[in-house]
N, C-alpha and C positions, 0 to 999 in steps of 0.2 A: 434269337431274332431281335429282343429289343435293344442287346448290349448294339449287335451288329450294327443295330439304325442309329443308335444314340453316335455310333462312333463315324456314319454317314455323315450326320446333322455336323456331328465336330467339324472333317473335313470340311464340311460346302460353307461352315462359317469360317475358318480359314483362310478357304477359298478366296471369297469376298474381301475378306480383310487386305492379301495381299492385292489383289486387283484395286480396290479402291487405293491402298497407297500407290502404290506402281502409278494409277490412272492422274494423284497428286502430284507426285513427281514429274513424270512427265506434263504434267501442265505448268511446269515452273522452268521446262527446259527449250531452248531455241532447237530450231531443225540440227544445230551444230553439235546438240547434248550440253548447252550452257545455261545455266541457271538465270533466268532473263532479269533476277532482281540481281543480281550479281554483274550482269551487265549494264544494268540501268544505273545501277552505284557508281559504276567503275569509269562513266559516260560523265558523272559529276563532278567523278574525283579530276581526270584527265582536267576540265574545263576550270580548276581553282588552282588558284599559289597557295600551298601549305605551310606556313613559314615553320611551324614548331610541330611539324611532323602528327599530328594529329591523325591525319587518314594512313597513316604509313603502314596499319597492318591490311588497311583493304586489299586484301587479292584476289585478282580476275581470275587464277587457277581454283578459288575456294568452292565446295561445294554448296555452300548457303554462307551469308553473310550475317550469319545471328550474333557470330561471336564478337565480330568488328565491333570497333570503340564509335559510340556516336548513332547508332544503328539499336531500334528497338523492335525484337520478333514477340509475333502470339504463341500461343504453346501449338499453334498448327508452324511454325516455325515461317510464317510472313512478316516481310516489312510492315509494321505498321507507324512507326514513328524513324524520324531525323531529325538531329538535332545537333547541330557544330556552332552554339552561342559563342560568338566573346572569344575567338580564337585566330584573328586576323588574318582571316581567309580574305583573297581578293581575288579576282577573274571575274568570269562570268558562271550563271546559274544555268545547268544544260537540259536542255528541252526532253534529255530522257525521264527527267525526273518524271515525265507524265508516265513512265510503262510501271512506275513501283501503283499501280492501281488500288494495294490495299491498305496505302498509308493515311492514318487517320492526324498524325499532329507533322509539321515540319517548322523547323526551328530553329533559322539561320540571322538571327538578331544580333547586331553589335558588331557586325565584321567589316570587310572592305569591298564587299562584292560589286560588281560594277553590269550594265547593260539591261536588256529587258528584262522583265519579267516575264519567263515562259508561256507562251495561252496551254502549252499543253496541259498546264496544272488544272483547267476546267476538263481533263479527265478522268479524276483521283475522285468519284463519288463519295469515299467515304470519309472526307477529309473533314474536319470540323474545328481546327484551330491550324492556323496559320501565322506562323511570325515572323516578318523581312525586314522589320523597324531599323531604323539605322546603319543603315549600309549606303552603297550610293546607286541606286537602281534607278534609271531612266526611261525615257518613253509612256506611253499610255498605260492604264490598267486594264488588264486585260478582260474583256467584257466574258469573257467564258467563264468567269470568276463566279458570276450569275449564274451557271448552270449547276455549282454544287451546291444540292439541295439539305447537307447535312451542316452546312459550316456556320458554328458558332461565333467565333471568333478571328477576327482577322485585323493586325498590326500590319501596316506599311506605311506608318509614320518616318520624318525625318529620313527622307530618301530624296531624289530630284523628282522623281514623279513629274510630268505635266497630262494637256491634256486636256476635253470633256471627264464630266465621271459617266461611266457607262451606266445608261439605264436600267440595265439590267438585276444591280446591287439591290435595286430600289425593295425587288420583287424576293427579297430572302429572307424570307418570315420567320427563320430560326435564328438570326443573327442576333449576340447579346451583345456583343460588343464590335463597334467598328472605328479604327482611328486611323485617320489619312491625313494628320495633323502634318505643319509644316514640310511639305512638296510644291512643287509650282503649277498645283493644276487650276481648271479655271469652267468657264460654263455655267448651267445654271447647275440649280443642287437640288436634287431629289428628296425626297423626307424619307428616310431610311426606316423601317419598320423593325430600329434597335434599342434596348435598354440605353445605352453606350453609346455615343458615337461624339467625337469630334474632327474637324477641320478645320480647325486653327492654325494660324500662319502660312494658308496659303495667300500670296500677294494680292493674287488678281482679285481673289473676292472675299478674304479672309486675312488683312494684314493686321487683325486686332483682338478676332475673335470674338469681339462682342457682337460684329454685324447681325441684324436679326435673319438675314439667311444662313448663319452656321449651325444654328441649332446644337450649336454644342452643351455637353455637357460635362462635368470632374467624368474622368476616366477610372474605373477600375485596376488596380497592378493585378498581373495574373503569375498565377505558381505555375510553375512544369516539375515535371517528374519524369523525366522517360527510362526508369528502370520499372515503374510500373506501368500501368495503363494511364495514358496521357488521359492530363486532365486540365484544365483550364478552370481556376478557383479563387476567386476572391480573396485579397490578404487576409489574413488572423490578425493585422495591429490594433483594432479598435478593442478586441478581448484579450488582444495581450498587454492592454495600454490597463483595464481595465482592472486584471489580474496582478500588474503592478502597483497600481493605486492603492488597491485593497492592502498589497504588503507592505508599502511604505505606509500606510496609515498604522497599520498594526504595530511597525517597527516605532513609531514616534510616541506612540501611546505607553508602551514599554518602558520609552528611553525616557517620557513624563514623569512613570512612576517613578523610577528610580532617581531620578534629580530630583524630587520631592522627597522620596526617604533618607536620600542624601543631605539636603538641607538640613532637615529633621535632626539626623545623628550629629550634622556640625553645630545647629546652635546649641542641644542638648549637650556636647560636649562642652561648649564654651562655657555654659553657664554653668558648670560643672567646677573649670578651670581656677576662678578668684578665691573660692574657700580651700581649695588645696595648693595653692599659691602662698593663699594666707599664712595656712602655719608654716610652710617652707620660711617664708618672709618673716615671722616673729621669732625664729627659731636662728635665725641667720642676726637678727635683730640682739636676741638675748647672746648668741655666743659674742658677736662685734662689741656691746656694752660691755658683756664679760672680761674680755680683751683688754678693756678700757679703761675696766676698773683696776683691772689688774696692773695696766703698764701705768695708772695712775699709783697705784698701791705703791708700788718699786717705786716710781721716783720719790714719792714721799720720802719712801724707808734710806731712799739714797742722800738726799739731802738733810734730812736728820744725823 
């Protein structure tokens, strides 16, 4: 009786197990049987110019797009990072990007991308670093930007931007960093509750940056990683600046000793060199007299 229950107990955990994936899966698939981040991808891809083939293995036939280049999954196998820096994408950014719901980093920094900034991104609760810095993105910020209450971080520097800034940012008390540097926006300016923040070289109310309504301040550079779990992290230069000091001090202190032992061995050899000079020189001296007396000797003996 108790093998029989224990091998109950087996099944109904089983049981469970496959029901709860099956219930995971199907929560990732459209009424169609289509993977909806797979659609929400392929929604992006469609909307950019790919000049160097970057997204070319993205396929709409795929059954999860973990494996795609550019694309980072959790080990429940969700988007949660995007990331195509530096890759000279241009089009437009497409408003599915709001259905990838479980992406926490997105990473489209350095490109050519052109047109709004989607609102639907104020869907993506658990976003917490955002980067669209230099690209040439136009129109307003999107005020829905304020409704993600996780986001640390957010670049949209060096774009067209214009515009009010939306009130909304004012109210994101996680923010560590926020830079809307150089855009053409305009309005008054909120006191941002960030570590970080600048708006420098916007025209209308920032052609200088020092204005006392910029409140700016030095920016932060931030690391990514998206083969791991996205992170947003302050550079290492000041301890790597540090750590090389310390080597170059050590390497001169070395190179001191030895140009001082060096010295050392030259002039002790110099002062070495005159008395074994010497008798070379008296010895070179006596055989030359020698010589001398001798070719003296001969003529004598020849003129006698």
């Amino acid at each position: 009786m108790t093998s029989m229950a224990m091998r109950r107990r087996e099944g109904g955990l089983c049981f469970l197990a496959c029901l709860w994936f099956l219930t995971t899966v199907n929560g990732l698939l459209t009424p169609k049987g289509v993977n909806y981040e797979v659609q929400a991808l392929m929604g992006i891809k469609a909307s950019l110019y790919d000049p160097h083939g970057v997204l070319e293995n993205w396929d709409g036939d795929a059954v999860d797009p973990c494996s795609w280049t550019m694309v980072t999954c959790s080990s429940e196998s969700l988007v949660i990072g995007l990331g195509t820096p530096s890759q000279n994408l241009s089009g437009t950014l497409s408003p599915t990007i709001g259905n990838l719901t479980n992406l926490q980093t997105v990473l489209l920094q350095s490109n050519n991308i052109t047109g709004p900034i989607p609102a639907e991104i104020g869907r993506l609760s658990k976003l917490h670093t955002i980067d669209l810095s230099n690209n040439f993105f136009t129109g307003k910020i999107p005020s829905t930007l304020g409704h993600l209450s996780n986001l640390e971080y957010i670049r949209l520097n060096n774009n067209s931007l214009s515009g009010e800034f939306p009130m909304s940012l004012a109210n994101m008390t996680q923010l560590v960093l926020l830079d809307l540097s150089f855009n053409n926006l305009s309005g008054p300016v909120p006191r941002f509750p960030t570590k970080t923040f600048s708006i420098a070289g916007n025209p209308l109310i920032c052609p200088t940056g020092s204005e006392p309504e910029c409140h700016g301040t030095t920016l932060m550079p931030m690391s990514m990683n998206l083969n791991n779990t996205p992170t947003a992290l302050p550079s290492d230069r000041p301890k790597s600046h540090q750590i090389a000091l310390a080597f170059g001090s050590s390497v001169g202190s070395v190179s001191l000793i030895i140009l001082v032992f060096g010295l050392f061995l030259w002039w002790r050899q110099r002062n070495n060199q005159p008395t074994f000079f010497d008798v070379k020189d008296r010895q070179h001296e006596e055989v030359s007299l020698g010589n001398l007396r001798k070719f003296q000797g001969f003529s004598m003996m020849g003129l006698l």
